[in-house]
matplotlib code that plots the C-alpha trace (Angstrom):
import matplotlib.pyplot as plt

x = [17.0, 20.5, 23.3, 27.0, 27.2, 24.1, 22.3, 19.0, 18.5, 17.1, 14.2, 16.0, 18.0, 14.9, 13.7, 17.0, 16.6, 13.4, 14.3, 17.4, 15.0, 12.6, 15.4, 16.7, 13.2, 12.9, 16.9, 15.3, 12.2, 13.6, 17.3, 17.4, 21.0, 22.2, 23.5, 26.1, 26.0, 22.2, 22.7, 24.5, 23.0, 19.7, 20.7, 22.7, 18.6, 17.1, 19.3, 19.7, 16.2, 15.5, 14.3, 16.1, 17.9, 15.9, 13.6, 15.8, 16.0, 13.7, 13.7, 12.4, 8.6, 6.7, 5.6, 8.3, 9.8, 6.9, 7.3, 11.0, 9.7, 5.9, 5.9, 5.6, 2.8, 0.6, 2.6, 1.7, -1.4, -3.1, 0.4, -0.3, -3.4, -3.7, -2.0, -4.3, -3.1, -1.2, -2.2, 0.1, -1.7, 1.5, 0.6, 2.6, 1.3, 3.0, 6.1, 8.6, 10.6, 11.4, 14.7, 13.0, 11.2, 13.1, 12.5, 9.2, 9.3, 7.3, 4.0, 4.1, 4.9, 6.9, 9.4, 11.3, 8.0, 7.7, 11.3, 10.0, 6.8, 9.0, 11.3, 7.9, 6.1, 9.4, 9.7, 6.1, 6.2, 9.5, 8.0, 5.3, 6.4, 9.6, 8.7, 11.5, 11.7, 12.0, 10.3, 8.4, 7.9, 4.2, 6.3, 7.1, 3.3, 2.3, 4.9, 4.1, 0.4, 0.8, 3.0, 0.3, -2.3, -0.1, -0.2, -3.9, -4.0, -1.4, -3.9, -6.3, -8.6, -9.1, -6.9, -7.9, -10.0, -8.1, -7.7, -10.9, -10.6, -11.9, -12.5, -14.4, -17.1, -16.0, -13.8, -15.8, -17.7, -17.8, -15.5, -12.9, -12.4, -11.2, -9.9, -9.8, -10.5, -13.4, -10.5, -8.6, -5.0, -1.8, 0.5, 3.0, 4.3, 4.2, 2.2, -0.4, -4.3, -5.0, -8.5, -7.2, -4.1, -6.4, -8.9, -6.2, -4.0, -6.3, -6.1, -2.2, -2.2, -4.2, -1.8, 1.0, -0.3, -1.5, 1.9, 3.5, 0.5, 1.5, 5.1, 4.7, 4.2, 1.2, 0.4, 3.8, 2.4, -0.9, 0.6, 1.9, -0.4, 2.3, 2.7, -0.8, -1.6, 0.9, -1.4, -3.6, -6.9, -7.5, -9.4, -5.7, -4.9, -9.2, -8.7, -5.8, -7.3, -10.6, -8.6, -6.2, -8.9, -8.9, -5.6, -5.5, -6.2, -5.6, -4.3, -3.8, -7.6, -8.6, -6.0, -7.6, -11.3, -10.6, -9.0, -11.5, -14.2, -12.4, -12.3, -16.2, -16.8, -14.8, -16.5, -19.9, -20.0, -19.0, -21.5, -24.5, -23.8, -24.7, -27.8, -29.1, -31.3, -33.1, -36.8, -39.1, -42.0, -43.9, -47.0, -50.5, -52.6, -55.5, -55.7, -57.0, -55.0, -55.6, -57.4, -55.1, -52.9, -49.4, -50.7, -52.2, -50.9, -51.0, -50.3, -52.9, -55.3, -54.5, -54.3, -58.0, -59.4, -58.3, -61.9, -62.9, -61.0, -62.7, -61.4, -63.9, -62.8, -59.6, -59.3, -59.7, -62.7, -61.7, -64.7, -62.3, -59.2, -56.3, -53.8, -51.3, -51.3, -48.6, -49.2, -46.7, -47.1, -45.2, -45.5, -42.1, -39.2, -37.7, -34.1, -32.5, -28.5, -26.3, -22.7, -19.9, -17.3, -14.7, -10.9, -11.4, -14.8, -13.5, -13.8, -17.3, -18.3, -16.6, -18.8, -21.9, -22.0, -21.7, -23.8, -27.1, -26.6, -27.4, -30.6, -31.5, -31.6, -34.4, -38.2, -39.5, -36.9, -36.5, -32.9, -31.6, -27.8, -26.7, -23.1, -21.6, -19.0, -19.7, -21.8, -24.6, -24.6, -27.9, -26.1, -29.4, -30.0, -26.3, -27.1, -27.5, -24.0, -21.8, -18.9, -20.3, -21.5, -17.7, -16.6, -18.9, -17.6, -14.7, -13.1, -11.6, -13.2, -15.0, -18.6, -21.8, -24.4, -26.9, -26.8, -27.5, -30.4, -32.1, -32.1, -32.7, -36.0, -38.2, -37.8, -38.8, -42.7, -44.2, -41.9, -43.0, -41.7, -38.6, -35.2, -32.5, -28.4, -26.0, -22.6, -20.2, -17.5, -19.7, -17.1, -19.4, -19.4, -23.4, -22.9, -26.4, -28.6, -27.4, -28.4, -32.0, -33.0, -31.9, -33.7, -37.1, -36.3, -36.1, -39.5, -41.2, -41.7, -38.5, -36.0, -32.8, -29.4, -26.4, -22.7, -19.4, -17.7, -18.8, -15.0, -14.3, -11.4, -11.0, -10.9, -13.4, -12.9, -16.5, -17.9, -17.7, -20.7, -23.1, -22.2, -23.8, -27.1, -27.8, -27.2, -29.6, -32.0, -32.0, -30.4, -26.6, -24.0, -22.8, -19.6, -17.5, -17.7, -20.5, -22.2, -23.5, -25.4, -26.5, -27.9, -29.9, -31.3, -32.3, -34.4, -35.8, -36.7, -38.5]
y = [33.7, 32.5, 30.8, 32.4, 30.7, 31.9, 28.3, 28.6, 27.4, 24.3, 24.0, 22.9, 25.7, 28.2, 26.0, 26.8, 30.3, 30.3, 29.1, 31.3, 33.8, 32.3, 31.3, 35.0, 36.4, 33.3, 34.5, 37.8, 37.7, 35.9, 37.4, 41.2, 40.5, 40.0, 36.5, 37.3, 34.5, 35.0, 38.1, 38.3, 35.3, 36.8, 40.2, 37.9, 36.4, 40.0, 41.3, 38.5, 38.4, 42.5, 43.8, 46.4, 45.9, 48.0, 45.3, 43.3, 46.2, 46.5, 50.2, 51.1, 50.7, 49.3, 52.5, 53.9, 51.4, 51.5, 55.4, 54.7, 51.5, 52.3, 48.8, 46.7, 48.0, 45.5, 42.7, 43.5, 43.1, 40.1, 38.9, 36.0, 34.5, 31.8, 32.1, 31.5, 28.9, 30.3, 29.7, 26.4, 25.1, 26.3, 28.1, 31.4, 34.7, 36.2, 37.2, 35.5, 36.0, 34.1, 33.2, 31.1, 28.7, 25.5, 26.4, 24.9, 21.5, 18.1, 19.7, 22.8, 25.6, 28.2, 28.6, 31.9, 33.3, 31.4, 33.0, 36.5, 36.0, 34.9, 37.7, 40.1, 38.0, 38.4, 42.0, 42.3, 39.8, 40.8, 45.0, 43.6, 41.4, 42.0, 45.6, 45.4, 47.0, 50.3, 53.7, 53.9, 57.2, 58.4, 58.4, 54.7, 53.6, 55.6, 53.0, 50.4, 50.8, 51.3, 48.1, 46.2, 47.8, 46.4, 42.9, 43.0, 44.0, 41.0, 38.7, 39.9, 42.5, 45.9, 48.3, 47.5, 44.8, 42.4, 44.8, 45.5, 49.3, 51.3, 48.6, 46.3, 44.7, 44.8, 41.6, 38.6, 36.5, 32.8, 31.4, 31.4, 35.0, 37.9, 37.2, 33.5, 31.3, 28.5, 25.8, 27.2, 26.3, 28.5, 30.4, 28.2, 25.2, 24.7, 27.6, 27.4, 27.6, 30.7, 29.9, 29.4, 32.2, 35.1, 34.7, 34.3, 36.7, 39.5, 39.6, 38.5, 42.1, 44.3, 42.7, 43.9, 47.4, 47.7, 47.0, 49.6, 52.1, 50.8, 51.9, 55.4, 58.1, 59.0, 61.5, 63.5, 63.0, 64.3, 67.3, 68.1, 68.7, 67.8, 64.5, 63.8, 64.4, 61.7, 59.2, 56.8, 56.3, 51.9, 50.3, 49.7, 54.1, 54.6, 52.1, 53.9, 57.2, 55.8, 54.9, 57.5, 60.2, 61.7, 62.4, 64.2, 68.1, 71.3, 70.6, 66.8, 66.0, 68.1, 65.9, 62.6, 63.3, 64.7, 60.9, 59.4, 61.1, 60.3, 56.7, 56.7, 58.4, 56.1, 52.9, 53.8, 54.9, 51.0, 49.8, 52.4, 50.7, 47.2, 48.4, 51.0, 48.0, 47.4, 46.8, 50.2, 47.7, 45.0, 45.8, 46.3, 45.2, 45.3, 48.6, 50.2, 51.2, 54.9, 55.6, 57.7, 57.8, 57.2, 53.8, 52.6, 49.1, 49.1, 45.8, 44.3, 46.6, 45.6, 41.4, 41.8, 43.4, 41.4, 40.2, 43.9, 43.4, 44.5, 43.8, 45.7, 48.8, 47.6, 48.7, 47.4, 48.4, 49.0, 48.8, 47.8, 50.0, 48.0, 49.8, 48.5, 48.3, 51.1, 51.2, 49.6, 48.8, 51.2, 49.5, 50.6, 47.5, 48.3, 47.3, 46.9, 46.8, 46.0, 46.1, 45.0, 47.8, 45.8, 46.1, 42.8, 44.0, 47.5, 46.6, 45.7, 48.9, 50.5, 48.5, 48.1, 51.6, 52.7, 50.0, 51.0, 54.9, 53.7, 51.8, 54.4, 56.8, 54.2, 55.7, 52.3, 51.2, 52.8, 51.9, 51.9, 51.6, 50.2, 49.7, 48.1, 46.9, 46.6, 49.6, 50.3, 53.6, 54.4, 55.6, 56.2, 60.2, 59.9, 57.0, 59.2, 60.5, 57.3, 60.3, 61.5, 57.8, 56.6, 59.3, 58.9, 55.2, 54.1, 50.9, 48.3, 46.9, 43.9, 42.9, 42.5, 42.1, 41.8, 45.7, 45.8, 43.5, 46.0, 48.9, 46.3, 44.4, 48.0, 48.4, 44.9, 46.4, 44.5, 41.7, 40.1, 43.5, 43.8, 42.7, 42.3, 42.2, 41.3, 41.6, 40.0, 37.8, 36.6, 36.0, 37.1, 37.7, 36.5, 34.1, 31.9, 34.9, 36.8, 33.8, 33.4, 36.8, 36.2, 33.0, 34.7, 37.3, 34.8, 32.8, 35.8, 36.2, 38.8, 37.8, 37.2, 37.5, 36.9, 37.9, 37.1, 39.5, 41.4, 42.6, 42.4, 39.7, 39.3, 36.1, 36.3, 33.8, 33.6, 31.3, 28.1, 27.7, 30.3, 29.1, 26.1, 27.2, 29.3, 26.8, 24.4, 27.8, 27.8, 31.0, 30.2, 32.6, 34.3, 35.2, 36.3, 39.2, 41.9, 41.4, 38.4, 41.1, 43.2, 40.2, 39.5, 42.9, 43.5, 40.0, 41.1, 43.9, 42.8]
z = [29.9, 29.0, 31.2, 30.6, 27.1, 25.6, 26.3, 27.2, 31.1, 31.9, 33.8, 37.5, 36.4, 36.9, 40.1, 41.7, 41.3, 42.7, 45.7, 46.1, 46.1, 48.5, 50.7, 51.0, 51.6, 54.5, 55.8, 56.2, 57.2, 60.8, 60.8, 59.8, 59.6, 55.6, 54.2, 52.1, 49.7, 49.2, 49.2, 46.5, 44.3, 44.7, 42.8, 40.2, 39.8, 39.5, 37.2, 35.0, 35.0, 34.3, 37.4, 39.5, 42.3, 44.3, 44.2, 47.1, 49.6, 51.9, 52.8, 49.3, 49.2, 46.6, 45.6, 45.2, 42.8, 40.7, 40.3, 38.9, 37.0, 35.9, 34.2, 37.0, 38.5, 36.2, 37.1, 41.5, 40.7, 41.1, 41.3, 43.8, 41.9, 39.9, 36.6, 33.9, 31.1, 28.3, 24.6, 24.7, 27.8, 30.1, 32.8, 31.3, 31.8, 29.1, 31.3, 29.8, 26.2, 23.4, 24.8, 27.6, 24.9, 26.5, 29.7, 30.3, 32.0, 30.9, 33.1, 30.7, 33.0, 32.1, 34.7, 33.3, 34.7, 38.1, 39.1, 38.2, 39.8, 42.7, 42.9, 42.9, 45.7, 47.9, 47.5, 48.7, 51.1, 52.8, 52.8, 54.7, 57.5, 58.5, 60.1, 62.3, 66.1, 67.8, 67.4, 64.2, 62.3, 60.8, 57.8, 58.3, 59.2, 56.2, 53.8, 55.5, 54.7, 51.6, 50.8, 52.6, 50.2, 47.2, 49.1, 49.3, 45.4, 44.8, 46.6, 44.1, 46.8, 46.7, 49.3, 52.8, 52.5, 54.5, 57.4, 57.9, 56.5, 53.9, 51.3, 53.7, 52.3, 49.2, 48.6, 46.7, 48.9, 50.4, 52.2, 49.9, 50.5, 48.5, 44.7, 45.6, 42.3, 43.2, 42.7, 45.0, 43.3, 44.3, 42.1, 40.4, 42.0, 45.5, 46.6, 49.1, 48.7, 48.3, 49.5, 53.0, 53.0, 51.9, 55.1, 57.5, 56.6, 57.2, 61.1, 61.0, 58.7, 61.2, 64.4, 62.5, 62.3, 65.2, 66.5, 64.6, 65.7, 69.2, 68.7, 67.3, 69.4, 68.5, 70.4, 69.4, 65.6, 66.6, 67.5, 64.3, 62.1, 59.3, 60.8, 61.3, 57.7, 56.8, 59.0, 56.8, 58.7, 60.0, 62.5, 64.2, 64.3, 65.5, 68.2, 69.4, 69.5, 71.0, 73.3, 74.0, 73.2, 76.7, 76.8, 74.1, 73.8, 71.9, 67.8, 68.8, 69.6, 66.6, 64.4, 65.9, 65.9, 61.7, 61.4, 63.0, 60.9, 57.3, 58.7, 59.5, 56.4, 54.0, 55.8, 56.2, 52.2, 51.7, 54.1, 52.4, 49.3, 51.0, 52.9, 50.4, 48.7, 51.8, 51.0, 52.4, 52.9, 51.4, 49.4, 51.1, 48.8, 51.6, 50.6, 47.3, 44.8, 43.7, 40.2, 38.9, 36.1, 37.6, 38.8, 35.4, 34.8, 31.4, 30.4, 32.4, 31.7, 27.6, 28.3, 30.1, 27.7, 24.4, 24.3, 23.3, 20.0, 17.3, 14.0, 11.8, 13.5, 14.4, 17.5, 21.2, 23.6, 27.3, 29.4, 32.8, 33.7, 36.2, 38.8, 40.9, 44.6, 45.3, 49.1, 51.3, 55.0, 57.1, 60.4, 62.0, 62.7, 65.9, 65.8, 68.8, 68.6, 72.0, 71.3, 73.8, 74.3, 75.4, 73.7, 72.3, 70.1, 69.2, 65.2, 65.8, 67.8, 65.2, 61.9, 64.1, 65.1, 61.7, 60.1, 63.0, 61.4, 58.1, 59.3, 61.3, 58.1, 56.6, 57.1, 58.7, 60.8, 64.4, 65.7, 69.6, 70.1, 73.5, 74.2, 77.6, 79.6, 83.4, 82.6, 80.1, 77.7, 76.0, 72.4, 70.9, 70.8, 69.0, 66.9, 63.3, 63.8, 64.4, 64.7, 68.1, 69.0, 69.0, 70.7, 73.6, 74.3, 77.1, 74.9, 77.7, 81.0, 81.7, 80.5, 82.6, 80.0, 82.0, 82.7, 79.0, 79.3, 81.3, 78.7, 75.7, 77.1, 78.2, 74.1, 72.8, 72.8, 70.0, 69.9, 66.4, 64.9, 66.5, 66.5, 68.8, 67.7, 70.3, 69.7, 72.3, 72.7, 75.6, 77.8, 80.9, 84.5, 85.3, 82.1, 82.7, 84.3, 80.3, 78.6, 80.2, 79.3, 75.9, 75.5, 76.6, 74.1, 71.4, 73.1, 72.7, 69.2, 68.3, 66.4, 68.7, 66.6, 68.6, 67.0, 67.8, 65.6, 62.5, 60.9, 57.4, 57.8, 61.7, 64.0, 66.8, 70.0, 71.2, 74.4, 73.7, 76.5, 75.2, 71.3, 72.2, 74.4, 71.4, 69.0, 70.7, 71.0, 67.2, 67.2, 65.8, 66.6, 63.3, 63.0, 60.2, 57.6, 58.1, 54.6, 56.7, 59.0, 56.7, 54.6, 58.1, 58.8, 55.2, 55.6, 59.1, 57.1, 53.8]

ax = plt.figure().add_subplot(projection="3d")
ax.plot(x, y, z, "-o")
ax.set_aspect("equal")
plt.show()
């Protein structure tokens, strides 16, 4: 990169046209109105640079640019991680040219690159959040999820991860989130941690959507089955028809229960993949193995009898054959799942109710699925079909736990083989009543796990007051991503 007299720039030459850039994404983001003069020095940057202009308007989705310029797809991805060091210890990525050989300051970095990287970021960044107002199309949802999906795969996560859709579960895990690297250093100079920007961003993501779900009339799209097949299925579009599911009839009900099953489908084949490692049982070994063949342990059978060598005849004597313990104890786990209904836990009626199907389809677990507001609902003949489960819940109301309680405790049997999950904000009406049952629960013998929230990125507010009584009950809320829950169950079950 050159200046009009065919010098190489100077390195504050590149910083200045990094923040031109940065400074028009900033002008836009809060004013949809255009600023000339950044306007205009921006697309001097881009072209000068070899980027199309298409790259600065916000109407053309990052797919679409990709189709008519193939080549930067490569550079999206993973396009807001740390660069790795170039082979002269610069933190180049191999974006720059010859040309830009001078350009690198005293700290090595290679800022041809950082201004390219910058003009990338902004066109993702700007797709994403500045969404406007008004009416807003399927068409526009469907462009607006797909520029969010190339801003997940910038951050280094799969599509959906940070919304808590189809890829949850799949991100890398800690706390560090997604695609974070362990240092947690930002792209370029000046960029923030990616080790806090990646888990917050996920439920700033799935507000924006859900506003734009919000703002579409859905039930309009529903109708048209052309429409509806532009929808992308997320936990923002399933709440919305959860919720709007009894107003709905004819083609539009049949277009929202076929979204809502592609949704469960796509999320409960990521959560299968999580759970489908569960241990069956441990080994009995009270029992006998069975003498025959397919239960030969060999090795031990040779290593016992290496007494019976016989070197004359060269060969080995057995006089003892060894099999292994095959049989496993199959005394059923009762897991016991109670799930607030409430608007504000609709992504975790959604994972929970998918995540108890999957334990109900192992052959020693026996799953119940209770869900509540100020009423109970015994989900359990439904709970092998998370389809039909969803559909028989009301989302919003209060919560009365305690009319929960009374379903959950006739269950807890044999308490030592049992577990209970309880998945609130427990923000409750008869708050220390709730707590008392759930404490004698835990005094009992079964395992008592309360959870505030089990999305793949979400922020759950829980009760301060019952956060602490089940702290000092040695039963810590857990909160966070549902590996976390699965990693639970599979122990309860080992």
């Amino acid at each position: 990169m050159t200046d009009q007299n065919g010098a190489p720039l100077s390195a504050p030459a590149h910083d200045a046209r990094r923040q031109v850039v940065y400074w028009r994404l900033l002008a836009r983001l809060f004013d949809q109105e255009e600023q000339p003069a950044l306007e205009s020095a921006s697309l001097a940057v881009v072209e000068d640079i070899g980027l199309p202009a298409a790259l600065l308007d916000p109407q053309v989705s990052v797919d679409s640019l990709v189709q008519r310029h193939p080549g930067l797809a490569a550079e999206f991805d993973g396009l807001m991680l740390p660069q790795a060091p170039g082979p002269d210890g610069s933190g180049a990525d191999g974006a720059g040219d010859g040309d830009d050989a001078g350009a690198d300051g005293e700290d090595g970095r290679d800022r041809a690159a950082e201004v390219r990287r910058a003009a990338l970021v902004s066109k993702v960044l700007l797709n994403v959040f500045a969404t406007g107002g008004g009416a807003v199309t399927a068409g526009q949802l469907a462009r607006w999820q797909a520029d969010a999906c190339w801003l997940e795969r910038a951050l280094g996560c799969r599509p959906g991860d940070l919304r808590g859709g189809r890829g949850a579960g799949t991100g890398a895990g800690g706390a560090a989130g997604p695609g974070v690297s362990p240092t947690g250093t930002g792209v370029g100079h000046g960029t923030p941690d990616l080790s806090r920007l990646v888990p917050a961003i996920g439920p700033d993501l799935a507000a924006i959507e859900a506003d734009l779900v919000k703002r579409m009339q859905l039930r309009e799209v529903l109708a048209d089955p052309q429409l509806a097949a532009r929808l992308t299925p997320s936990m923002s579009l399933i709440e919305q028809l959860l919720r709007d599911k009894n107003n709905l009839s004819g083609v539009a009900l049949a277009n929202a229960k076929a979204l809502i099953r592609r949704f469960v489908d796509e999320v409960a084949e990521v959560l299968r993949t999580q759970v489908e490692k569960a241990t069956v049982g441990a080994i009995d070994r009270s029992i006998p193995p069975k003498r025959v063949f397919r239960n030969l342990d060999l090795d031990r059978t040779i290593w016992k009898n290496l007494t019976n060598w016989s070197p004359e005849d060269e060969k080995l004597y057995v006089d003892r054959l060894y099999y292994r313990h095959t049989a496993r104890r199959t005394t059923p786990q009762r897991l016991v799942v109670v799930v607030d209904q409430s608007g504000s836990m609709v992504d975790s009626m959604v994972n929970c109710t998918i995540l108890a199907s999957i334990f109900a389809g192992l052959p020693k677990v026996d799953v119940h699925l209770i869900a509540y507001d100020t009423q109970a609902l015994d989900l359990t003949p439904w709970v092998h079909d998370p389809f039909e489960t969803l559909l028989r819940t009301n989302l919003g109301g209060g919560t009365d736990g305690t009319v929960a309680m009374a379903l959950a405790q006739p269950l807890i049997a044999e308490p030592r083989n049992t577990v209970v999950v309880w998945i609130s904000d427990f923000y409750e009406w008869r708050s220390e009543p709730l707590f008392e049952s759930m404490a004698a629960i835990h005094r009992s013998g079964a395992r008592f796990i309360p959870v505030g929230s089990v999305t793949s990125a979400g922020r759950g507010s829980v009760n301060p007051w019952f956060r602490e009584r089940f702290k000092d009950l040695g039963t810590p809320v857990l909160s966070g991503h549902i590996r976390k829950l699965v990693h639970e169950l599979k122990s309860f079950l080992t």
